[in-house]
MARDREN-8635 format. One record per residue: residue number from 1; residue in three letters; chain; x, y, z of N, C-alpha, C, O in turn. Coordinates in steps of 0.05 Angstrom, whole numbers. Each point is the difference from the previous one (the first is absolute). Layout:
<atoms>
n;res;chain;n.east;n.north;n.up;ca.east;ca.north;ca.up;c.east;c.north;c.up;o.east;o.north;o.up
NUM;ALA;A;X;Y;Z;X;Y;Z;X;Y;Z;X;Y;Z;
...
</atoms>
This chain:
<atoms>
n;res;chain;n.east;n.north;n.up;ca.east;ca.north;ca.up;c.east;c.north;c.up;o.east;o.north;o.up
1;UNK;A;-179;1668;-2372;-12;-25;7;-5;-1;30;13;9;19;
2;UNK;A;-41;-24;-20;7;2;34;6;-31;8;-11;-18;-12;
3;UNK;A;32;15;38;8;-29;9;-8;-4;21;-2;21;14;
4;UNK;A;-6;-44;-3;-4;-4;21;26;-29;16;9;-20;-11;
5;UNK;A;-3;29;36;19;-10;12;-16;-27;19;-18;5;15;
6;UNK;A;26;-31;-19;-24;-14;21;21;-4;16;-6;-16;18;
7;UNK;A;24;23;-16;30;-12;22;10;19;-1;-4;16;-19;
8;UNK;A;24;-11;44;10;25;4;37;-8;-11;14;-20;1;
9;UNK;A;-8;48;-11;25;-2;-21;24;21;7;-9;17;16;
10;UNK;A;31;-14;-20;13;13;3;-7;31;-9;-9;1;-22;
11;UNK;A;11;19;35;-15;26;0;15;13;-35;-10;18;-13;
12;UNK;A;32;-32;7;11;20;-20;-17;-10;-26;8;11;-21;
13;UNK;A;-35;-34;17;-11;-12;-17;-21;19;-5;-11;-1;-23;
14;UNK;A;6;10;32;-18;23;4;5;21;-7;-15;13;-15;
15;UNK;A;39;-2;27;7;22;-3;6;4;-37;-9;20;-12;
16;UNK;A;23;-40;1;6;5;-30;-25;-2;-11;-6;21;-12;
17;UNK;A;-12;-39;12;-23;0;-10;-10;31;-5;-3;15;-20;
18;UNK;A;-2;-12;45;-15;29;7;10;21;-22;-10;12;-18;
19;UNK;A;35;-15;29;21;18;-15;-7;6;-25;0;23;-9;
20;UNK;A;-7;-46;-6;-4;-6;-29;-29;10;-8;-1;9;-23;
21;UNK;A;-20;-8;36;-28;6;-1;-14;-24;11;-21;-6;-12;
22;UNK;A;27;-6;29;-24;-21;-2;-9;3;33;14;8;18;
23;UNK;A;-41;-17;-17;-10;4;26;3;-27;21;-14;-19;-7;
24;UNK;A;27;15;25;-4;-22;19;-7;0;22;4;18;16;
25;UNK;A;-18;-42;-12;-20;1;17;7;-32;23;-2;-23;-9;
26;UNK;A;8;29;32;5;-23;19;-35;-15;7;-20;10;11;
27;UNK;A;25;-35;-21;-36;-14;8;8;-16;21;21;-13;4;
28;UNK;A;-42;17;10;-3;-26;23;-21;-21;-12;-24;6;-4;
29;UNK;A;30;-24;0;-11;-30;-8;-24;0;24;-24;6;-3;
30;UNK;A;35;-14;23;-24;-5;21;-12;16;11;-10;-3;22;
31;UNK;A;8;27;-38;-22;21;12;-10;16;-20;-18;17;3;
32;UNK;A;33;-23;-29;-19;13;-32;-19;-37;-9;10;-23;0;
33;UNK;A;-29;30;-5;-16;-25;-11;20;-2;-32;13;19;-10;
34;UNK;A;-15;-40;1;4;0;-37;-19;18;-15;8;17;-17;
35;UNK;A;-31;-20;23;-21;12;-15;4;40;-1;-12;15;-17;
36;UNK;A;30;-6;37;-6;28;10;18;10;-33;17;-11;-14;
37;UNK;A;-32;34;12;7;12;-27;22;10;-3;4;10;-23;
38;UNK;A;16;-8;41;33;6;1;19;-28;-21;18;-2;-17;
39;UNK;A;-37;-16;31;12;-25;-27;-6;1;-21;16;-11;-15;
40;UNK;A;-36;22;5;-13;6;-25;18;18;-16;5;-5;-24;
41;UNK;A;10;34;38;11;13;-20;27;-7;5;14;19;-6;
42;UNK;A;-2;-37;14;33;-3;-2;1;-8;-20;-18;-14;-10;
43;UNK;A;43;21;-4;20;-4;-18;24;-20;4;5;-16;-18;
44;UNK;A;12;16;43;10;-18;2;4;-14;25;1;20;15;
45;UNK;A;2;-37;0;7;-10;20;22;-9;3;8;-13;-19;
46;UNK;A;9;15;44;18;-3;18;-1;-20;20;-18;5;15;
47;UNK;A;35;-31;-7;-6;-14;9;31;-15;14;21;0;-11;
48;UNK;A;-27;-11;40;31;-7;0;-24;-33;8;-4;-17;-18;
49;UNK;A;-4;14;37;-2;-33;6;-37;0;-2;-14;-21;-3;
50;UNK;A;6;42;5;-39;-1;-7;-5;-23;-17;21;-4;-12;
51;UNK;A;-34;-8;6;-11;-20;-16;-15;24;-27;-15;19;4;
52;UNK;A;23;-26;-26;-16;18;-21;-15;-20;-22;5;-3;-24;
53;UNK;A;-27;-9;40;-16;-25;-13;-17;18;-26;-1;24;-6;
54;UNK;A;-6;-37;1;-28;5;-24;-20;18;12;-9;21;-8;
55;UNK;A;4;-37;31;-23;21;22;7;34;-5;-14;19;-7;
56;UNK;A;39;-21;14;14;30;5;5;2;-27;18;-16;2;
57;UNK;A;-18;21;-24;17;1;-28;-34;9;-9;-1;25;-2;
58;UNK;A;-27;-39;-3;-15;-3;-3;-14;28;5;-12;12;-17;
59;UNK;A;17;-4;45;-11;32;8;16;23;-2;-4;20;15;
60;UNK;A;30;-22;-42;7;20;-4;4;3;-34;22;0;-11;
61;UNK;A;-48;2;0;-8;2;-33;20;18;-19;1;-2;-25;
62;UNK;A;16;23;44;15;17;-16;26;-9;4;17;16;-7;
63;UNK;A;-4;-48;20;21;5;2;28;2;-25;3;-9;-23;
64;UNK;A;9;20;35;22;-13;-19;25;-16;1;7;-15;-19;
65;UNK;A;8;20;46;23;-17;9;-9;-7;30;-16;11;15;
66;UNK;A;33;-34;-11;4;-6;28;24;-3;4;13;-11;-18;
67;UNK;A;2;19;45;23;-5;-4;14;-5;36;-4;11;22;
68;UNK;A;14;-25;-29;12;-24;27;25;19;8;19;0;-16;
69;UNK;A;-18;13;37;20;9;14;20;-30;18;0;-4;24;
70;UNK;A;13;-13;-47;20;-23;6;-4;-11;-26;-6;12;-20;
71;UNK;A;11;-42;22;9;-17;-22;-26;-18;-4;-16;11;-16;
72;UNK;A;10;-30;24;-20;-19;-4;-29;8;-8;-8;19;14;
73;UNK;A;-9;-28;-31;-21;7;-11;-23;-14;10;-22;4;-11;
74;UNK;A;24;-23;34;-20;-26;2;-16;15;11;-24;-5;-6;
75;UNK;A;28;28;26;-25;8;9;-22;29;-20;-15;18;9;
76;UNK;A;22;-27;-40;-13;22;-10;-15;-23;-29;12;-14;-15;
77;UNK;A;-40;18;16;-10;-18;-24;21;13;-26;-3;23;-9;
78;UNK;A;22;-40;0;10;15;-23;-21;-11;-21;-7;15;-18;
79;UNK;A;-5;-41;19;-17;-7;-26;-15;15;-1;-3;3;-24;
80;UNK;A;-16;17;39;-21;18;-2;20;25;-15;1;4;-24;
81;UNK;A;9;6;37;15;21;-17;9;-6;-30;-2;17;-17;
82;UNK;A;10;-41;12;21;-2;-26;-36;2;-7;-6;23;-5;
83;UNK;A;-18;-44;5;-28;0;-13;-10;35;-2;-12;9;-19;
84;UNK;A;17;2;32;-12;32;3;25;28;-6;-1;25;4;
85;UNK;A;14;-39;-11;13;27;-10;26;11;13;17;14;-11;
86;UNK;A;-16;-21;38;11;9;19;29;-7;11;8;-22;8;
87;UNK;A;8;47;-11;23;-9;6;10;-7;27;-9;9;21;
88;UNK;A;32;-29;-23;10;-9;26;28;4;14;16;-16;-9;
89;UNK;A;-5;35;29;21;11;-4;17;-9;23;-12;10;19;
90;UNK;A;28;-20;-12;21;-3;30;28;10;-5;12;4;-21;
91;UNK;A;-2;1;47;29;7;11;15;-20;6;12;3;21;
92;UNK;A;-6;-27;-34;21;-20;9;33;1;0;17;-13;10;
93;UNK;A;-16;42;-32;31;23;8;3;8;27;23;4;9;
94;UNK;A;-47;-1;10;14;18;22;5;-12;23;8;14;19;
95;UNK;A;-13;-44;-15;3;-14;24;21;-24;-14;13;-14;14;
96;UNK;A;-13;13;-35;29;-19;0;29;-6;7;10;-23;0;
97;UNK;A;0;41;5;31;8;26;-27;-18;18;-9;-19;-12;
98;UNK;A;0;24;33;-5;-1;23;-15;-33;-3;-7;-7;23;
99;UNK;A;3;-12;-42;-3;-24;-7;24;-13;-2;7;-22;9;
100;UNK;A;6;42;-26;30;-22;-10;18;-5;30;10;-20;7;
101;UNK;A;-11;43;4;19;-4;27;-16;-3;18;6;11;21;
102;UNK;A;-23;-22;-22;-25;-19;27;7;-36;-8;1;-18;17;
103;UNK;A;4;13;-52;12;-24;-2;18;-3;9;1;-19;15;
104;UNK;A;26;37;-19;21;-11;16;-1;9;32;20;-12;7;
105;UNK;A;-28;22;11;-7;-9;26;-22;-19;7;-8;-6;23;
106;UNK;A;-1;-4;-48;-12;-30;8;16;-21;6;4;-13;20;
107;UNK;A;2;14;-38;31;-20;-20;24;-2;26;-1;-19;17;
108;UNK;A;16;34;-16;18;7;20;-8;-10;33;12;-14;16;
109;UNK;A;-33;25;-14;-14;-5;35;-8;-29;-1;0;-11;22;
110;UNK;A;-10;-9;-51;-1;-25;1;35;-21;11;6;-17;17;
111;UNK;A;9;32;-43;19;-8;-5;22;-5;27;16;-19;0;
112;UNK;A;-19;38;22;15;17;16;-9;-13;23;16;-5;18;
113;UNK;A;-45;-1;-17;-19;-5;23;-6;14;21;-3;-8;23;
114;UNK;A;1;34;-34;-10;24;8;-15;3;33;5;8;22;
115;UNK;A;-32;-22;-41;-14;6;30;2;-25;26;-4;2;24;
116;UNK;A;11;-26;-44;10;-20;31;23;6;19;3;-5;23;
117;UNK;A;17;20;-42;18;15;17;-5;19;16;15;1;20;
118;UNK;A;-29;13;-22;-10;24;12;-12;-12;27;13;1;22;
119;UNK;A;-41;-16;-25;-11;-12;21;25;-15;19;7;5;23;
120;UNK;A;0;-19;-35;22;-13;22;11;13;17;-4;-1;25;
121;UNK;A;22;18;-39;12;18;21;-17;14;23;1;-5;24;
122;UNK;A;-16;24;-37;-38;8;20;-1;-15;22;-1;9;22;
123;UNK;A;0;-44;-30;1;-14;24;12;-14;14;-2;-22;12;
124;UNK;A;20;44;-15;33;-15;16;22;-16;-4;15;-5;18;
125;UNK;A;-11;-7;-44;11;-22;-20;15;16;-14;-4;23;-7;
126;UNK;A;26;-41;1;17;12;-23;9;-19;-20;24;-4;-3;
127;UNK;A;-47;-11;-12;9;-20;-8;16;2;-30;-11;-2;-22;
128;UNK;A;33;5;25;25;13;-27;-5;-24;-21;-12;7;-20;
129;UNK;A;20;-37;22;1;-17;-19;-27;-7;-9;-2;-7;-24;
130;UNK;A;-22;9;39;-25;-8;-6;-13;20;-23;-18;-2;-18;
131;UNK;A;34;20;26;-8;27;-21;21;4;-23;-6;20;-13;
132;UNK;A;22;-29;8;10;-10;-20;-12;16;-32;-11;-16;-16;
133;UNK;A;11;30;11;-15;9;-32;14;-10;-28;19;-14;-5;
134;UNK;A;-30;23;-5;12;-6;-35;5;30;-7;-16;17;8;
135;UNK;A;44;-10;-27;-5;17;-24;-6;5;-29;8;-10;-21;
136;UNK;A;-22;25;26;-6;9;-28;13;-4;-13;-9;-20;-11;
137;UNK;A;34;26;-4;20;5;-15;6;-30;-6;7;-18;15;
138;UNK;A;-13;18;-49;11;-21;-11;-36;-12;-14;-4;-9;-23;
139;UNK;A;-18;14;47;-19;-9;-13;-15;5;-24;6;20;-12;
140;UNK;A;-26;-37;2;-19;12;-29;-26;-4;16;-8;-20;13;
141;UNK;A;-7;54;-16;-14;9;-1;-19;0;-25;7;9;-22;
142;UNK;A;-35;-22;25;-18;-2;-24;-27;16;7;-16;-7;17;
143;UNK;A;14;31;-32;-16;13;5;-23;7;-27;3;17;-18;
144;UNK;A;-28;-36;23;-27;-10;-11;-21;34;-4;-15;7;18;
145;UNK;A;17;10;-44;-3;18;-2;12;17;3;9;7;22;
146;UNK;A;-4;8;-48;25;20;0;-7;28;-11;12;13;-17;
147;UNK;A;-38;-5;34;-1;19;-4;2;28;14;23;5;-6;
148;UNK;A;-31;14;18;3;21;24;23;-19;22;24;3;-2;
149;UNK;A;-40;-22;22;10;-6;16;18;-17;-6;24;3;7;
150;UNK;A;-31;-20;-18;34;-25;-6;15;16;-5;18;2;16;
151;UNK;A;-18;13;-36;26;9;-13;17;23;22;24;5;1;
152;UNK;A;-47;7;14;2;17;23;23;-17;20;23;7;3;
153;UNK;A;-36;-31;10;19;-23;8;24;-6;-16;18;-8;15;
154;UNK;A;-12;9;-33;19;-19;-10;25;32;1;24;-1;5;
155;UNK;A;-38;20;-12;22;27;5;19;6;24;22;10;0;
156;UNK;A;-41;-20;29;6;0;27;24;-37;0;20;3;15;
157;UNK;A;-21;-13;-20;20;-24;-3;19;20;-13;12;9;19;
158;UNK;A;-4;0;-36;26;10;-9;19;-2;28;-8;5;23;
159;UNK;A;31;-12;-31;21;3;20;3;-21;30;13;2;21;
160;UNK;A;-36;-26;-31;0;-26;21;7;-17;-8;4;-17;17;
161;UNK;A;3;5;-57;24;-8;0;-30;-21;-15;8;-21;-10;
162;UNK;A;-28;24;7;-13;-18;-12;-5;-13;-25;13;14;-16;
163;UNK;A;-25;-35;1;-12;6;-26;-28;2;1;-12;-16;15;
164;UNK;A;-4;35;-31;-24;3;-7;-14;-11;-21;-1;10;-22;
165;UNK;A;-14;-36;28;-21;-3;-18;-29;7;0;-18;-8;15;
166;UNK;A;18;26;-41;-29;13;-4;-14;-17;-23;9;-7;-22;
167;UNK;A;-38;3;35;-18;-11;-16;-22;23;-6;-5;16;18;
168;UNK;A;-7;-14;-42;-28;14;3;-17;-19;-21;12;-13;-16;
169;UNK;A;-31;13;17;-21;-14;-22;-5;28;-25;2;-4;-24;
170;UNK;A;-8;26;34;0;12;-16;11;31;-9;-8;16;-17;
171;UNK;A;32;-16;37;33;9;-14;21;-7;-3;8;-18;15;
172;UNK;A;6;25;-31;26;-6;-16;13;21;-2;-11;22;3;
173;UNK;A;44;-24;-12;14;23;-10;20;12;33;20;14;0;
174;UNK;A;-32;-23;17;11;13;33;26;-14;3;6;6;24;
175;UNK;A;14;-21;-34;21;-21;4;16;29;3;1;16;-19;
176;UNK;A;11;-12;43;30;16;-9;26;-12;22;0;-23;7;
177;UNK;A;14;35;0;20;-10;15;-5;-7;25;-14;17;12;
178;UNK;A;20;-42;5;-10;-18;10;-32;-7;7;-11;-7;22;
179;UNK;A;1;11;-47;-23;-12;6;-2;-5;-29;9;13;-19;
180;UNK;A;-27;-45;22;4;-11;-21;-33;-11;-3;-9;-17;15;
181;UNK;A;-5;27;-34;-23;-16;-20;-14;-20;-6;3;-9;-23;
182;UNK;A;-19;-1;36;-1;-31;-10;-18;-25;7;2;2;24;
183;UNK;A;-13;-17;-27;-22;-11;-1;-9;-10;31;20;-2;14;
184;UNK;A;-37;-4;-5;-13;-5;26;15;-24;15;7;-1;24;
185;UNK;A;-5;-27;-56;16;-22;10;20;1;20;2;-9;23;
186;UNK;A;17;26;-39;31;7;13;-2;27;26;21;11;7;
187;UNK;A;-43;-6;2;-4;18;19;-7;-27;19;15;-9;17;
188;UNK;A;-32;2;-23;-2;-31;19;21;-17;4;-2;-13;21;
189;UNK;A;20;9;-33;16;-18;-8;23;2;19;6;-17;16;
190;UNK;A;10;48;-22;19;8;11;0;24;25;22;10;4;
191;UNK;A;-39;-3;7;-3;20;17;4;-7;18;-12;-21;6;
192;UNK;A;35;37;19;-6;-9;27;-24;12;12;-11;-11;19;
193;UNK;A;-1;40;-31;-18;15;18;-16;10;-29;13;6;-20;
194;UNK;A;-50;-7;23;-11;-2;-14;-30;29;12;-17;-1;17;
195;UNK;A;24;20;-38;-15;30;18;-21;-5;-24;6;1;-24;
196;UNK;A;-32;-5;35;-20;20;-21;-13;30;2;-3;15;19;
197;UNK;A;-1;-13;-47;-7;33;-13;-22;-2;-9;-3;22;-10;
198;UNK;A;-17;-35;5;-24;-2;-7;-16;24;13;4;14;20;
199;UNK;A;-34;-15;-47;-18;13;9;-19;-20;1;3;-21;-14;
200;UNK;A;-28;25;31;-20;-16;4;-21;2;-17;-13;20;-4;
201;UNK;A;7;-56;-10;-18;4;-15;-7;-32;-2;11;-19;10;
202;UNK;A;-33;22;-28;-7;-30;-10;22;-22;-5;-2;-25;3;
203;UNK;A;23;40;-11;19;-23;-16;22;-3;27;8;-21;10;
204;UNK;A;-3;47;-2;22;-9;26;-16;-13;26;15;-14;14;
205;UNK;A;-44;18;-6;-7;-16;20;15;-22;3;5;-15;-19;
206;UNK;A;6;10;51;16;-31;8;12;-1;-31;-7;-15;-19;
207;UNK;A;24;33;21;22;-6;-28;25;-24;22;6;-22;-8;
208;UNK;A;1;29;26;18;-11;22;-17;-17;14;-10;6;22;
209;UNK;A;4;-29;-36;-9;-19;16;10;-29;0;22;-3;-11;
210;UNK;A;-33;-18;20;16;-34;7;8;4;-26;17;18;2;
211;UNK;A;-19;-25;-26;20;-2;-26;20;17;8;21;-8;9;
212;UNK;A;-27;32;-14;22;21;6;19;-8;21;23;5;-7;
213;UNK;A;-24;-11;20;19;-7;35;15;-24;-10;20;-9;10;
214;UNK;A;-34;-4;-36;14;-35;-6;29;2;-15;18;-17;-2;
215;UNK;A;-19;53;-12;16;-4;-22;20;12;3;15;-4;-19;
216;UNK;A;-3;22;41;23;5;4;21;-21;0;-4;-22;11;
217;UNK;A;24;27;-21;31;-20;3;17;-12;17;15;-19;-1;
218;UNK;A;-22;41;21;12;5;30;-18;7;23;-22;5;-9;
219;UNK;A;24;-4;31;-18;13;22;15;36;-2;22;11;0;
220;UNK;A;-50;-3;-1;-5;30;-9;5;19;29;3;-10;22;
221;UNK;A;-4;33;-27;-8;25;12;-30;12;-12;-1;3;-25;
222;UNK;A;-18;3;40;-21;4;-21;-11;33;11;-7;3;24;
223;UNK;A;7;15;-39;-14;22;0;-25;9;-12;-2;-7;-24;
224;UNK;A;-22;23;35;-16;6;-12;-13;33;12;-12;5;20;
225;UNK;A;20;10;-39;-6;30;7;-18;8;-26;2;22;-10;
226;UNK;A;-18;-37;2;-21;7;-22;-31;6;4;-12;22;-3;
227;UNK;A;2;-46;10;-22;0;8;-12;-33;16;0;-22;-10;
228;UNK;A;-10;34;39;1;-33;-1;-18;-22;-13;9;-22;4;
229;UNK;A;-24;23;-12;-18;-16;-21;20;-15;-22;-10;-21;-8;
230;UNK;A;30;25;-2;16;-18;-14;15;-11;11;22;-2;-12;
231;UNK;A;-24;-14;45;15;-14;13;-23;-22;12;-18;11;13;
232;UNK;A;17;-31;-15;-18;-17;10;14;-12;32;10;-23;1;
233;UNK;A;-13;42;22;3;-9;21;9;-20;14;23;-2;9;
234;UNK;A;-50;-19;-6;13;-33;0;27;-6;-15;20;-2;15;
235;UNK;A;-17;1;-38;18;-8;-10;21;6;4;19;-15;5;
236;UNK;A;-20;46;-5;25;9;6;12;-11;29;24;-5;-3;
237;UNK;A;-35;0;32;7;-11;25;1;-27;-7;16;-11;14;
238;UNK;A;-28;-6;-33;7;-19;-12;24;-3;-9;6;-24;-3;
239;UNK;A;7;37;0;24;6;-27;16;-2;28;12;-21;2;
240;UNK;A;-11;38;21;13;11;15;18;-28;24;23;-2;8;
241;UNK;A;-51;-17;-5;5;-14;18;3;-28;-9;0;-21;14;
242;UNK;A;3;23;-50;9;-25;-7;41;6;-14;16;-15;-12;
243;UNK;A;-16;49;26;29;-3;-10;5;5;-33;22;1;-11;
244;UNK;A;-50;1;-3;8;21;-26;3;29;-1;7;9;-22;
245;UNK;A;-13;11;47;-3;18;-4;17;6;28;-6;-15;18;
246;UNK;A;27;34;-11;16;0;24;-8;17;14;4;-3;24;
247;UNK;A;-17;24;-31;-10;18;19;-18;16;-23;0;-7;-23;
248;UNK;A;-12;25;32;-25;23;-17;0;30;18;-1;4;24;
249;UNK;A;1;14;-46;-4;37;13;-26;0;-12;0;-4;-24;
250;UNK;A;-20;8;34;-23;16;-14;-13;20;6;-11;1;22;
251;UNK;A;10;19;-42;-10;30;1;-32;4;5;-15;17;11;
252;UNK;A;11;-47;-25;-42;0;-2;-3;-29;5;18;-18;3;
253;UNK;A;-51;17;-1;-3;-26;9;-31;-6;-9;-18;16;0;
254;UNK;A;18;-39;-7;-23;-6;-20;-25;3;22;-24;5;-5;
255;UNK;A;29;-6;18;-29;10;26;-6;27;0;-23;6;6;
256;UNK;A;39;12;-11;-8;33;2;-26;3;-11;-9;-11;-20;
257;UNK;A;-6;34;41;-19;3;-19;1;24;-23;19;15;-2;
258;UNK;A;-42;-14;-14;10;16;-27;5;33;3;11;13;-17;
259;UNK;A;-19;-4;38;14;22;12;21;3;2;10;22;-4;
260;UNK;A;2;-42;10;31;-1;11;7;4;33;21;8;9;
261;UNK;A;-47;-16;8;1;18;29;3;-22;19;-5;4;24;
262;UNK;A;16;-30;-34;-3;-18;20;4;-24;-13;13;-3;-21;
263;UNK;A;-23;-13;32;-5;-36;-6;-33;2;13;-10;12;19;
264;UNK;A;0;-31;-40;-20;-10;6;-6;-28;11;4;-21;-12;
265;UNK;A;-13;24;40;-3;-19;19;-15;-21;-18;14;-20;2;
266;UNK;A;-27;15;-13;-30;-14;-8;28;-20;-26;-3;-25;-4;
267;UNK;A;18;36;-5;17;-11;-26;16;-15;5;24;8;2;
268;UNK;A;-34;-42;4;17;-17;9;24;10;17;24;4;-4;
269;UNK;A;-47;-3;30;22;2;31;19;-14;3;21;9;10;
270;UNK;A;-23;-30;-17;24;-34;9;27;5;-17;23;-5;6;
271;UNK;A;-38;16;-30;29;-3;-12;26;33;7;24;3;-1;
272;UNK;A;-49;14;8;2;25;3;14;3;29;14;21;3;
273;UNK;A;-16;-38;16;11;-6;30;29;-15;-2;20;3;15;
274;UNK;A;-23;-22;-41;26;-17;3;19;23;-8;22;3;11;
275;UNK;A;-33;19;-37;17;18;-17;14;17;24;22;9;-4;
276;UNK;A;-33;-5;23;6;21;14;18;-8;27;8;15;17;
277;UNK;A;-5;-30;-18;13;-21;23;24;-13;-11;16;-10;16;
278;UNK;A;-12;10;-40;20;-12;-19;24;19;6;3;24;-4;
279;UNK;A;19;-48;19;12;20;4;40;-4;-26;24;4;5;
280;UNK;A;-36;-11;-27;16;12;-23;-20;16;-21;5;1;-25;
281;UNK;A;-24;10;36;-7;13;-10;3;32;2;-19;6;15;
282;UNK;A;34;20;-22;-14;27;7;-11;7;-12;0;-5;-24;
283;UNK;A;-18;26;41;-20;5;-15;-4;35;14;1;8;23;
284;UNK;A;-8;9;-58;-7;29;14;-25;3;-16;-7;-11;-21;
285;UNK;A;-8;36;41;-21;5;-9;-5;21;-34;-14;19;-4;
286;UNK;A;24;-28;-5;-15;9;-36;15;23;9;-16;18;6;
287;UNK;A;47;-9;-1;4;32;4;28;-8;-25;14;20;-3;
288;UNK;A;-7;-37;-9;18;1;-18;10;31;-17;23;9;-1;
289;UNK;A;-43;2;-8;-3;24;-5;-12;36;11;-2;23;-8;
290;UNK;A;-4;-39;30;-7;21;23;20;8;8;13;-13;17;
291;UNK;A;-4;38;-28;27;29;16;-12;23;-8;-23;1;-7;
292;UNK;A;35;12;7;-4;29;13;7;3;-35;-19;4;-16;
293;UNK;A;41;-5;10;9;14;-35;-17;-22;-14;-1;1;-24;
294;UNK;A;-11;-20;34;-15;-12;-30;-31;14;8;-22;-2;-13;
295;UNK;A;25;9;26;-34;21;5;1;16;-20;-15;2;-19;
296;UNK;A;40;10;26;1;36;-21;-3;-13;-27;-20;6;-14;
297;UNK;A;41;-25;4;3;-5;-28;-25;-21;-14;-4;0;-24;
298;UNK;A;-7;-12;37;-34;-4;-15;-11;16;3;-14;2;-20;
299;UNK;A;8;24;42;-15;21;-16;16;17;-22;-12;14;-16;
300;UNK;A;37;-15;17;12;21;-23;-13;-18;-27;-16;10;-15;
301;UNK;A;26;-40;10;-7;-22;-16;-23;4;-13;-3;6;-24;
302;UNK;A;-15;-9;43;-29;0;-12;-4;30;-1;-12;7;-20;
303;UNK;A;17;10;34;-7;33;-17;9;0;-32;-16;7;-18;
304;UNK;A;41;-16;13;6;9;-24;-13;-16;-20;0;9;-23;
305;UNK;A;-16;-39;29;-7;-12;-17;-25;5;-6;-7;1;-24;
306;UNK;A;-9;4;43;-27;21;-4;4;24;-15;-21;3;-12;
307;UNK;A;31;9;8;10;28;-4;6;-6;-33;-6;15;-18;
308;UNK;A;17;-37;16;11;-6;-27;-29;2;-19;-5;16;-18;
309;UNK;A;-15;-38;31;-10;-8;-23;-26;30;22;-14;15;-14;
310;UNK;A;13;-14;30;-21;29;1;7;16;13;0;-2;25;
311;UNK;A;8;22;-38;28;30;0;-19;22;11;9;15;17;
312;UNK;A;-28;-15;-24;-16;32;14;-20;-5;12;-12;-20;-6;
313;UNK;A;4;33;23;-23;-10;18;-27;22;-13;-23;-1;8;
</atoms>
């Protein structure tokens, strides 16, 4: 088969491929047109944050897979593929360690008051009682998707003394020792700290929005290392500064643009200025799963899953 790479990948993705028979080929987007006949004979494409619209899907008539070096699918038309034949493949095995323990140094650095401590001291202060933190131990943890990454999270809590409530809409069967099963209500209900695991789509868009912020039991801890499009912004600093929500870690942010290379200035600045200025808010740039061993293990991931369903080149 021959593949073409639109993003650059860990070198050992290649190397197995090759290994196996298949030819790959590194494209440059902004200096191959769509139309050039290299798109025409690929077989499969490789993709980590490229946009893989219809446009692009459209000028490669032989394909057969596409496949997302990470987890999330929003930036690949999956409806054109499922309509055309074409399979859709990701690595959400090989960056999950490096998600689950980015939640708890969210969690912790909220809890602890991480970076107001830090600054203080920086500027000469030692303010001990003002900084005052909470522990972990003793709290319930509700974590909204229980799949790769929740459950990824909920493994890294072992040994902080917590309880785990896992919700999924559409898994079941995951209940084992301290983590416990169970409907959305009682994740709202009883949680001191509330992590989502979502993927982005029609149904999770602003899944975390003013309703959402209304129905917790208690004032929350709120995490989001999914995607930011299922967090409705406003609300959430809404949530923050009416005292339902005690502080927020976020990995993404509904302003990013679909690359993943930034924030987009033009995407409601005002609210995007207050987000950034908020100071119970942290916030990192989309690297939740950016390390060094979750590089290697989404290309090991996605080699073997390619390989599975096309073995010889």
């Amino acid at each position: 088969m021959r593949i073409g790479f639109l993003d650059k990948a860990h070198p050992l993705l290649t190397e197995r491929l090759v290994r196996a028979g298949h030819e790959c080929l590194q494209l440059d987007p902004a200096n191959i047109p769509l139309d050039a006949l290299v798109y025409k004979a690929l077989n499969g494409l490789i993709v980590r944050s490229s946009l893989v619209g219809a446009d692009v899907l459209e000028m490669c008539p032989q394909l057969q897979f596409v496949a997302r070096v990470g987890s999330g699918l929003e930036n690949i038309d999956t409806a054109y593929c499922r309509k055309n034949g074409i399979r859709v493949l990701n690595s959400p095995e090989g960056n999950r360690d490096g998600v689950g323990e980015t939640c708890v140094m969210l969690l912790l650095a909220l809890m602890k008051l991480l970076v107001p401590a830090n600054a203080a001291v920086r500027a000469g202060a030692w303010p001990r009682e003002a900084m005052r933190g909470t522990d972990l131990r003793g709290k319930t943890v509700g974590i909204i998707g229980f799949g790769n990454m929740g459950s990824a999270f909920a493994e890294k809590l072992r040994g902080f003394g917590v309880s785990v409530l896992g919700h999924d809409k559409y898994r079941s069967g995951f209940a084992r020792a301290g983590i416990e099963e169970c409907s959305l209500e009682k994740v709202m209900r009883e949680s001191d700290v509330i992590s989502l695991h979502l993927p982005l789509g029609q149904e999770t868009r602003y899944y975390a929005d003013h309703d959402f912020f209304l129905r917790p039991g208690k004032p929350i801890w709120f995490l989001n290392t999914s995607r930011g499009g299922v967090v409705h912004t406003a609300s959430l600093l809404d949530a923050i500064d009416h005292g339902r929500v005690i502080a927020a870690g976020l990995d993404v942010l509904e302003f990013e643009t679909p690359q993943l290379t930034g924030l987009d200035p033009n995407n409601d600045p005002v609210t995007q200025q207050r987000l950034l200025h908020h100071d119970r808010v942290l916030i990192t740039p989309h690297i939740a799963g950016v390390t060094h061993e979750g590089k290697q293990k989404m290309a090991e991931v996605l080699a073997a899953k390619i390989l599975h369903f096309f073995p010889n080149g």
